[in-house]
N, C-alpha and C positions, 0 to 999 in steps of 0.2 A: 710585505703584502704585494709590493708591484715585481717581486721574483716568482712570486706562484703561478702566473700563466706559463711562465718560460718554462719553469722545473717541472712544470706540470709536462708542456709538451717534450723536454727534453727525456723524461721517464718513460712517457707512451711511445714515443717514434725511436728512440733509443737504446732504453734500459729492456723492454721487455719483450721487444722482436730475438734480443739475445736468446731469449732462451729457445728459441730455434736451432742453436748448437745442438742439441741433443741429438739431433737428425744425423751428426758425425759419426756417433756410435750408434746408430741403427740402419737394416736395414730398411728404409721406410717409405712404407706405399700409403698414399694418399688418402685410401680409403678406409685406408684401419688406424689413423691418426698417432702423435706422439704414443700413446696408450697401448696401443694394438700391436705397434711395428717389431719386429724382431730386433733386440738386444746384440750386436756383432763385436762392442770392445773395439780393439785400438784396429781392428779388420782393413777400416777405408785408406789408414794414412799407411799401416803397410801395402795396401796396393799402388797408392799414391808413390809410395818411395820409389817401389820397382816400376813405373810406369817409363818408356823412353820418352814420353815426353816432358818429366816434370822437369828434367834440367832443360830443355830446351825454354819451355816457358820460364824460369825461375832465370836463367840466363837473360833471356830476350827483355825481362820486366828490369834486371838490376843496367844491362847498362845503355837502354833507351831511357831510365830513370835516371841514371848519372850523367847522361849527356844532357839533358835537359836542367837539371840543377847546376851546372858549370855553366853551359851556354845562359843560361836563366840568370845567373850572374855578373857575369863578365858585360853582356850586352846592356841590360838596364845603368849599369854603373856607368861604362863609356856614352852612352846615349846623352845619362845627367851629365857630365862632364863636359860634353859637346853642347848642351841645351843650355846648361848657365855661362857661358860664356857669349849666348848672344845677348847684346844688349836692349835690340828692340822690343818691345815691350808683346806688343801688335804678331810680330813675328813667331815669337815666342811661345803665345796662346794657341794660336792655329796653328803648328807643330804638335804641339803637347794635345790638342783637340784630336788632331788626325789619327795620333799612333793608339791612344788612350782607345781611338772605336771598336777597333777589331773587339777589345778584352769583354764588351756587352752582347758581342755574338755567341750563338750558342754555337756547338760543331755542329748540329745538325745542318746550321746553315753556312756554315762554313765547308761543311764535305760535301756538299750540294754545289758549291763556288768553285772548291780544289778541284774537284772529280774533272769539271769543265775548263779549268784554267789547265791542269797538267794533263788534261788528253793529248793523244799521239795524233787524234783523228780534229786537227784543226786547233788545239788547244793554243792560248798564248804564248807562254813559258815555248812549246816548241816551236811556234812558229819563228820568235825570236831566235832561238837555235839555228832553226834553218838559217835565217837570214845571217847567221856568223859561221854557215858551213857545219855545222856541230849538231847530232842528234838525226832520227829523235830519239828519244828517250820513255818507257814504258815508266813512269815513275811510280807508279800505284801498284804494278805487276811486276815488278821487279826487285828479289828478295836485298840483293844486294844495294838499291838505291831507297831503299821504302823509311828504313828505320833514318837517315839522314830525312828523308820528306817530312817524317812524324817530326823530329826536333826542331827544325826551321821550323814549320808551318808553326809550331805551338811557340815556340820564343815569339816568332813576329806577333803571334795573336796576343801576348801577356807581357811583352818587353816594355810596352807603354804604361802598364798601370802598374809595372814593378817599381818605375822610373819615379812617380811619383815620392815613394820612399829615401832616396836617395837625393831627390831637390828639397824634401826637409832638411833631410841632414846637412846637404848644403848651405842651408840659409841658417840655420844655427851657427857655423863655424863665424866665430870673432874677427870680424871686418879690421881689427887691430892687428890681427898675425900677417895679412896681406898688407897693409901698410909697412911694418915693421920692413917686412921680406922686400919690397919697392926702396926700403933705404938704407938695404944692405945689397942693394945692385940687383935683384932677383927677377928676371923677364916671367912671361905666364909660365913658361913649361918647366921655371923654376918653383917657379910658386905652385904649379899642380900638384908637383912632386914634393914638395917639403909640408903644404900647408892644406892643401885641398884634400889629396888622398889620405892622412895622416886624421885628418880631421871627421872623414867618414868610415874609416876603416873598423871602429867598433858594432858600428850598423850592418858592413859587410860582413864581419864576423858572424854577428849576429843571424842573419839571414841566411849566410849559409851552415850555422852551425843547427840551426832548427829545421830546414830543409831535410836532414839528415834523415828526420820522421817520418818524412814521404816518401822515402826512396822508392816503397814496392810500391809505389802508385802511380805508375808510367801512362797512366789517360784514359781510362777506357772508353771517354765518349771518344774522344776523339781519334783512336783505333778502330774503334766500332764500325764509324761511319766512314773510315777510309781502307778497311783492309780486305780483303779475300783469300780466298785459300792458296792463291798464287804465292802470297807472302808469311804465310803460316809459320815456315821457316824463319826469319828472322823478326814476325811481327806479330806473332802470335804470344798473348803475356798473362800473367794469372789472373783478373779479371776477365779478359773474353774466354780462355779457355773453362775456366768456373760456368761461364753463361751459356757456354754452347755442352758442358756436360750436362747442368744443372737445367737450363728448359728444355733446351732441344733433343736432347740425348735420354731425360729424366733417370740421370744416375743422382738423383736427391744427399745423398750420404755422403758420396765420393766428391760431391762441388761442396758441400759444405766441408767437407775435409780440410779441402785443399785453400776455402775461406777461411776456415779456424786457422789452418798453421799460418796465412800472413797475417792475420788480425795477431796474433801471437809474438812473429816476430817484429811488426810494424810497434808493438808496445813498447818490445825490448828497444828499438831502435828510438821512440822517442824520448824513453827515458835515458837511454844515451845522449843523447841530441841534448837536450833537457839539462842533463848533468854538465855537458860542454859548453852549453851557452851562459850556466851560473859562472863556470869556471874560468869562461876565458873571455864575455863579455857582459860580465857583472849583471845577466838578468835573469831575473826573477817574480815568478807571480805571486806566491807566499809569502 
């Protein structure tokens, strides 16, 4: 009984907007409803194939998506690694407090923060520049610096609450393996390397083998609110272009097309992910 709100609401907000798919094989005008619209068949995703911009966008989503699940990686891991090694207690807390904040902001107010921190015209980031000779730098307008802007900016915003994850796993490893390794001569950077890294590497695994799922999903708030047509070119990805055919443009058929094929491949991909993460670090939901 205490599952039927959730199922309830996981049906209505979930299960039954799906059937707005249908919109992919129609031409469909708002006023003559699912019912009324014109029947087109597989019409939208052959236009979608031949459009020059689907590999543009299809490129731009996989590898601002793959930078960010590497970077998303790498940094929460060494972060923990750095953070349980300090001992004060005190110290400790208010690190893990400060990095943890970002991750409660929404982008909205965070592209409202960036736009002002990486302006040309007074911005921090360049004024700092300046003052090392270096810049400035258009960071927000510039195709070639924008997709590095998007990865940083979003690591720093989530590097803290990833970290979390990872000083679990830390405080599970057997306080006995680290003794042991102290009286077989072993300094810290032996002991990271034989007893710490070893001892969270299934959790790594893990996270990056489930990650896998998300790949086509490179941010769109937080593109949203940081990109313009200046950067179209390298920051342009299948959610914002979906949004700008889909309201602004009102090609209905054609954004829900090109919705259905990631929702499609994003399945395949988690049941890969899925499949990898039983296989190689023993988890499972069933």
């Amino acid at each position: 009984m205490m599952l039927l709100p959730g199922m309830a609401l996981l049906v209505i907000f979930q299960y039954v907007p799906m059937a707005g798919i249908v919109i992919a094989f129609q031409d469909f005008v708002p006023t003559k409803g699912f019912f009324g619209s014109e029947w087109v068949g597989l019409q939208h995703f052959e236009f979608m194939m031949n459009l020059p911009d689907t590999a543009t966008i299809v490129i731009n989503t996989l590898v601002i998506a793959v930078m960010k699940i590497v970077l998303g990686l790498i940094v929460p891991v060494l972060f923990a690694l750095l953070l349980n090694e300090i001992r004060q207690q005190g110290v400790k807390r208010t690190v893990q407090t400060m990095v943890y904040f970002p991750h409660f902001l929404s982008w909205v107010i965070l592209g409202g923060i960036l736009v002002d921190v990486l302006s040309m015209n007074g911005g921090a980031v360049n004024r700092i520049l300046g003052w090392l000779g270096i810049g400035p730098y258009f960071f927000l307008g510039d195709p070639g610096l924008f997709r590095g802007v998007i990865v940083v900016t979003d690591v720093w915003k989530e590097f803290g609450f990833s970290t979390i994850i990872y000083l679990a796993a830390l405080s599970g490893i057997n306080p006995v393996l680290y003794e042991a390794a102290v009286m077989d001569g072993a300094n810290r950077w032996k002991q990271v390397w034989h007893v710490t890294l070893p001892g969270i590497a299934p959790i790594v695994v893990l996270m990056a083998t489930l990650s896998i799922g998300g790949i086509l999903n490179a941010g769109f708030d937080q593109i949203f609110n940081l990109y313009s047509p200046l950067v179209y070119k390298t920051g342009d990805i299948i959610d914002t272009w979906v949004y700008r055919a889909g309201l602004l443009d009102m090609q209905y058929g054609l954004a829900t097309a090109v919705g259905l094929f990631k929702s499609v491949v994003g399945l395949v991909l988690i049941s890969v992910s899925y499949w990898a993460a039983s296989r190689f670090a023993n988890y499972r939901i069933f």
